[in-house]
C-alpha positions as CSV (number, residue, x, y, z in Angstrom):
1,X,91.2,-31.5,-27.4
2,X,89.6,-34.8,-26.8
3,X,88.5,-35.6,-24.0
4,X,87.2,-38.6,-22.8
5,X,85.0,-37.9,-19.6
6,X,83.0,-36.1,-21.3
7,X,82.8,-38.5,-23.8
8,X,81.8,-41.0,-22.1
9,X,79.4,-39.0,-20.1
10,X,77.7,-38.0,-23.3
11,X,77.3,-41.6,-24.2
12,X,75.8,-42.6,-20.4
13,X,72.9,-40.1,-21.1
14,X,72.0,-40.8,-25.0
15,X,69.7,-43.1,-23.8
16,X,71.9,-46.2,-24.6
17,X,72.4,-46.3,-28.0
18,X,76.5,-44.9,-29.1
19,X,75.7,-42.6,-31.7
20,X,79.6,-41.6,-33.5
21,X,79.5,-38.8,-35.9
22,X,82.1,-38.8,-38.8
23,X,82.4,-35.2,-41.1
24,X,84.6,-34.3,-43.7
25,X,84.4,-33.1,-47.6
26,X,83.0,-35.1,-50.4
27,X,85.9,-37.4,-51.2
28,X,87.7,-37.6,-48.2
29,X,86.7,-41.3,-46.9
30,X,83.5,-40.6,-44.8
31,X,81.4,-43.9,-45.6
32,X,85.0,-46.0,-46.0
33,X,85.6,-45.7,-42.4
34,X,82.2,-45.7,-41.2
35,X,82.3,-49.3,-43.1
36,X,85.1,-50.3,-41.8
37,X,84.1,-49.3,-38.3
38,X,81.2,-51.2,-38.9
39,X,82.8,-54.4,-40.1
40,X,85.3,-53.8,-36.9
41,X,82.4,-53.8,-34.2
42,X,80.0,-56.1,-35.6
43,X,83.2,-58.5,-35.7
44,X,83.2,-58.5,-31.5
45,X,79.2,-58.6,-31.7
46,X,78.2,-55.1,-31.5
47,X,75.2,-54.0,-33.6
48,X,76.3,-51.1,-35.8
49,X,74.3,-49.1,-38.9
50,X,75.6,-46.4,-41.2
51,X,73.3,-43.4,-41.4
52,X,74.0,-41.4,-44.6
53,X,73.3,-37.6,-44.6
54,X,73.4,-37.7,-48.1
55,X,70.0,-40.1,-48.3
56,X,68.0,-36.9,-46.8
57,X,68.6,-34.5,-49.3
58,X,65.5,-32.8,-49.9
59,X,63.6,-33.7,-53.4
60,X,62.2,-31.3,-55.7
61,X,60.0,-33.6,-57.9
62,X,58.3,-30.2,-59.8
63,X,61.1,-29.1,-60.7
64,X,63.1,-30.4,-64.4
65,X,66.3,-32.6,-64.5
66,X,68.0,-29.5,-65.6
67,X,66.7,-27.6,-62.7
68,X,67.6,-29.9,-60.1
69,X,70.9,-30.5,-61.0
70,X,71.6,-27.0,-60.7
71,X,70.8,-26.6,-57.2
72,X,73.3,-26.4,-54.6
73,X,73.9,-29.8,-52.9
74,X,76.7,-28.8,-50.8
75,X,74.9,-25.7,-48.5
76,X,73.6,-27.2,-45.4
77,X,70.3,-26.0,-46.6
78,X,70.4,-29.0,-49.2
79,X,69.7,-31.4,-46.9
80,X,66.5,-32.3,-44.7
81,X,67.3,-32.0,-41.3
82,X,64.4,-32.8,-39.5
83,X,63.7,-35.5,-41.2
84,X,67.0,-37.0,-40.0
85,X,66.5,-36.0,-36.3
86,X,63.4,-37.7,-36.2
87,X,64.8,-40.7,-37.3
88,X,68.0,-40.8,-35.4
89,X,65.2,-39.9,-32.7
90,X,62.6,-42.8,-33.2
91,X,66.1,-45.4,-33.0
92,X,67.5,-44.1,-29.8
93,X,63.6,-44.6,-28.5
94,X,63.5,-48.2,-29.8
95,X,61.6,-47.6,-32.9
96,X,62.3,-48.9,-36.3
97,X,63.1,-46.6,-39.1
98,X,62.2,-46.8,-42.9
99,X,65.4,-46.7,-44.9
100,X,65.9,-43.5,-46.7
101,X,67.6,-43.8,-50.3
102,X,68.7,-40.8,-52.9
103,X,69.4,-41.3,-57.0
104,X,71.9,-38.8,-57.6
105,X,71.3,-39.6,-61.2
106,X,67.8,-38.4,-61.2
107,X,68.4,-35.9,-58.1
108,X,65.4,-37.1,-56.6
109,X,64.5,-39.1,-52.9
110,X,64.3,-43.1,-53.8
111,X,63.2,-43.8,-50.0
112,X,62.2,-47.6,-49.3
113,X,59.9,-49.3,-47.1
114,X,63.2,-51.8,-45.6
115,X,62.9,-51.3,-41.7
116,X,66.3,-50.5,-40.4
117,X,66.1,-51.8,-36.5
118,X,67.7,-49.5,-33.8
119,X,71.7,-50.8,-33.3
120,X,73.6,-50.7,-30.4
121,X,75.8,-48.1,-32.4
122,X,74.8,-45.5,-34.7
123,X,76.9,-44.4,-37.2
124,X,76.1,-40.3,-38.8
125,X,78.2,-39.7,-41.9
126,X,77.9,-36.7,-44.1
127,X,79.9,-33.3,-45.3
128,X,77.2,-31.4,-42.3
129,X,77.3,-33.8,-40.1
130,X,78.8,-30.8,-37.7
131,X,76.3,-28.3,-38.3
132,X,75.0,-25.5,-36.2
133,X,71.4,-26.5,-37.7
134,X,68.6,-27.0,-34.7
135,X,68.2,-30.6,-35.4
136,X,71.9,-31.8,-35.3
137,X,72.6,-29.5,-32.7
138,X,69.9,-31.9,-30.9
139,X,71.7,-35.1,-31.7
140,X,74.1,-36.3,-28.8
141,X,77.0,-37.7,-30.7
142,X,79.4,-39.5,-27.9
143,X,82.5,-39.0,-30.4
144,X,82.8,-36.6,-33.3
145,X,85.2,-37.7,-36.0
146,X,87.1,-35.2,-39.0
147,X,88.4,-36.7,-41.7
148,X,91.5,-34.5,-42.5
149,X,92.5,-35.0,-46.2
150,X,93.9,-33.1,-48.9
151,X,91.6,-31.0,-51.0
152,X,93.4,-32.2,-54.2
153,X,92.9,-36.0,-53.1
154,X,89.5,-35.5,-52.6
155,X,89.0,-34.1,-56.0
156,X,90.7,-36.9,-57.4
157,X,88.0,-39.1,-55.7
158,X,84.8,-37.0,-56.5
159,X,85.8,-36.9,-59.8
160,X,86.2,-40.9,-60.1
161,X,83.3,-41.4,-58.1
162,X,80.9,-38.9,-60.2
163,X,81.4,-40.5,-63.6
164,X,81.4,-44.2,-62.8
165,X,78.9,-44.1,-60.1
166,X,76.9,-41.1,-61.0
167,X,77.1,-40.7,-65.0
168,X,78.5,-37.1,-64.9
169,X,80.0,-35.7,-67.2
170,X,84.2,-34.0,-66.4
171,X,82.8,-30.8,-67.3
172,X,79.7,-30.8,-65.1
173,X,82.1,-31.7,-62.2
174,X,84.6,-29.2,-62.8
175,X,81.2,-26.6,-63.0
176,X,79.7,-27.7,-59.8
177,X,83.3,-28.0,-57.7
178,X,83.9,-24.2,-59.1
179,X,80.4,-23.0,-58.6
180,X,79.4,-25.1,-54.9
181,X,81.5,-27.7,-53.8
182,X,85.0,-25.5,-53.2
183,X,83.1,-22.6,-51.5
184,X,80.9,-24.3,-49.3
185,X,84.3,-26.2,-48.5
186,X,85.5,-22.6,-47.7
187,X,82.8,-21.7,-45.9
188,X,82.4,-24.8,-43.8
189,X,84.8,-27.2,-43.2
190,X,87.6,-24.9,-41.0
191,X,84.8,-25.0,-38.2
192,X,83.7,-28.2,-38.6
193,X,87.4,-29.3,-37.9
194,X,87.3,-27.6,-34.5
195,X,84.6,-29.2,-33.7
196,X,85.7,-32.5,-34.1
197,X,87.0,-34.6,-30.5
198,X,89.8,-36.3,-33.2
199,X,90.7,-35.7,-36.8
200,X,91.6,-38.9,-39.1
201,X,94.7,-38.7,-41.6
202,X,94.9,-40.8,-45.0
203,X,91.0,-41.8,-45.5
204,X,88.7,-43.9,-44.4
205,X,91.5,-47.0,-45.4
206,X,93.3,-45.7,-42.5
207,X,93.1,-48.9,-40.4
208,X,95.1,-48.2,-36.8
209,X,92.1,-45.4,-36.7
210,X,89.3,-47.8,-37.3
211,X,91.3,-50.2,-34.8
212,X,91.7,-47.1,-32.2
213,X,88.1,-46.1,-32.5
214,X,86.4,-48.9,-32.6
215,X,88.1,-50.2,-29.5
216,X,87.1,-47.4,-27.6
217,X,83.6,-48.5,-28.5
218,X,83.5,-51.4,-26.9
219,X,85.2,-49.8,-23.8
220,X,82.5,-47.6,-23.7
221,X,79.8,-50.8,-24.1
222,X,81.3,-52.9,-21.4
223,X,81.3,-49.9,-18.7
């Protein structure tokens, strides 16, 4: 149940910065709503950035194309963990970040040298976002956010999103959702769900939750 004491007590001793974690499966609305949550608080002057779980996936340069895309990108152990801690780390300290970047068309890292500048809120989006891991058990998100959509709809979207934005092929979609993407779904997302303070219906378009949310932000700023 949600509950907003502890909330907010959890926010008082993150050392400033409002750090709001949003999980769900690939497909469900994750980034929309982070963006929109973004557009939302930066409208009432409130420095907000999106961190993407998906720009730490580790990177396996030795390895062939073929290799690499074989490997499981929806296990927890996919992603670089540390890496993200120390960065979420280094911005609640005051310290500038590089910007981290990843070509799912060549399944490879593409980090940059762009400084990202700590923001009054932080914004963790990502399928593990919830995960027992060490380092995101160490992060002290104020408000943890589930996006609760269909399994079918979110097919619908990975499937769109993989071949205009990724060049996949159906059939190497429909391989991977069979081989990684529905078990690890299985496996994952039920507990991920409980952990979550609220659950968001319809996708990140869902615009009276960005309006909810994002007002309880700015409560949270002005105390």
């Amino acid at each position: 149940m949600f509950n907003p004491s502890r909330v907010l007590l959890s926010c008082l001793i993150s050392n400033n910065m409002i750090i709001i974690g949003i999980c769900g499966p690939s497909g469900s609305g994750k980034t929309k709503l982070a963006d929109n949550l973004c557009e939302a608080l930066s409208a009432n002057d409130v420095s907000c950035y999106v961190l993407s779980q998906d720009c730490y996936y580790k990177s396996f340069p030795e390895l062939s194309f073929e290799e690499r895309a074989q490997l499981n990108f929806d296990s927890p152990s996919a992603f670089d963990f540390q890496a993200l801690y120390e960065d979420i780390a280094a911005l609640e300290s005051k310290v500038p970040i590089t910007k981290k970047q990843y070509d799912f068309c060549k399944h490879l890292r593409a980090d940059t040298n762009e400084l990202i500048y700590p923001p009054q809120v932080l914004i963790l989006e990502g399928i593990h976002a919830f995960s027992d891991d060490e380092y995101i058990s160490k992060i002290d998100m104020c408000l943890k956010v589930f996006m609760d959509v269909p399994a079918d709809i979110c097919l619908l979207r990975r499937v769109k999103r993989d071949m205009f934005e990724r060049e996949r092929t159906f059939d190497s979609i429909e391989h991977q959702y069979k081989k990684t993407v529905r078990p690890m779904l299985e496996k994952y997302l039920k507990v991920y769900k409980e952990r979550a303070d609220i659950c968001v219906v319809g996708g990140g378009k869902n615009m009276k939750a960005v309006e909810l949310i994002s007002e309880y932000v700015l409560s949270l700023i002005k105390k």
